[in-house]
C-alpha positions in Angstrom: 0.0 0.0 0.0 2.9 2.6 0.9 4.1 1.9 -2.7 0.7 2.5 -4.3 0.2 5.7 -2.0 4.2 7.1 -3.4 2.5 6.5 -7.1 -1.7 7.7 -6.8 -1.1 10.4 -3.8 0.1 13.4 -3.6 1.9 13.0 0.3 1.0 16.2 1.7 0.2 16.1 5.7 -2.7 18.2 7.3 -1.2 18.1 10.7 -4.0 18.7 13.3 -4.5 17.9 16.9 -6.1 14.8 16.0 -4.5 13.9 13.8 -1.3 13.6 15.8 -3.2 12.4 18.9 -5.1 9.6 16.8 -1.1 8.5 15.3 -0.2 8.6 18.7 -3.2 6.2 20.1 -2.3 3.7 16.8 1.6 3.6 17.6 2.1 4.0 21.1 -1.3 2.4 22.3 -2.1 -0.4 19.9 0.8 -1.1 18.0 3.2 -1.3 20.6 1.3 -2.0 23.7 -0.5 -4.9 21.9 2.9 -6.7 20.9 4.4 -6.0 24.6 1.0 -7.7 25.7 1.3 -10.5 23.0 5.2 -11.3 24.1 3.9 -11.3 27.6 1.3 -13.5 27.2 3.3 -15.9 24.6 6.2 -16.0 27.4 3.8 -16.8 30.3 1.1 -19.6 28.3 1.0 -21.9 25.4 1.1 -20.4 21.7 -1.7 -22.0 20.3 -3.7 -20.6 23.4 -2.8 -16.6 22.6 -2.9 -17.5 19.0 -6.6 -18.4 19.7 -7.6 -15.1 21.3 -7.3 -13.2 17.9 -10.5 -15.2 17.0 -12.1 -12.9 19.3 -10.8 -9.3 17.8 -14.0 -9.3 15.2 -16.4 -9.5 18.0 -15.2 -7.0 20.2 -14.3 -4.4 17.4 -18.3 -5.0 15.9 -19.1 -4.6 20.2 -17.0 -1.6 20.2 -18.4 0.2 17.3 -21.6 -0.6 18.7 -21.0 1.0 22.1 -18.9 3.5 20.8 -20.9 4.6 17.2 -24.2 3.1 17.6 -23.2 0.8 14.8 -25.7 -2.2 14.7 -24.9 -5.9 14.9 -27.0 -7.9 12.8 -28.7 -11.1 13.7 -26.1 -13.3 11.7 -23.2 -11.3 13.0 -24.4 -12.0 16.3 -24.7 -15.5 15.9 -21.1 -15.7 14.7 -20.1 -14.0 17.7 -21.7 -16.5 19.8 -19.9 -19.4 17.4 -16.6 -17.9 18.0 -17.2 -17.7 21.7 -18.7 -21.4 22.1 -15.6 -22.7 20.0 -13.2 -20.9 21.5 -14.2 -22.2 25.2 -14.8 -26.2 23.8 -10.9 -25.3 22.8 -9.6 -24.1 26.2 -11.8 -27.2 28.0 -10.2 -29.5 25.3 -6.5 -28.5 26.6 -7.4 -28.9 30.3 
């Protein structure tokens, strides 16, 4: 993508407030917090185990935007929440 965006855009910056505080949330706060948390969590447990939690990022960014946008969650969406849940816990009772 960074190549395509050197070729169609023109790479001028409208620096703003938000802008730089939104950069800041994605680097400091997700980027880098979330791989600390994902070392941690690999160091401390079984891979396959923390490799099974990013089945879960779907539902709670759709549960986010919900809470946070008022986006709605359809019915089948929903139920593919609940499927990721259910299969993720017969996993974890399937190690024990």
């Amino acid at each position: 993508m960074g190549v395509l965006s050197l070729v169609y855009e023109d790479q001028s910056v409208q620096w703003s407030l938000s802008f730089v505080l939104g950069l800041g949330w994605l680097v400091v706060g997700l980027s880098l917090s979330a791989t600390l948390l994902l070392m941690h969590m690999i160091k401390h447990g079984e891979a396959t185990k923390v490799s099974s939690y990013f089945y879960l990022v779907p539902s709670f960014t759709a549960v986010e935007s919900w809470i946070i946008f008022q986006e709605s969650i359809t019915p089948l969406a929903f139920f593919g929440m609940i499927l990721t849940m259910i299969g993720l816990v017969m996993f974890s009772l399937k190690k024990q």
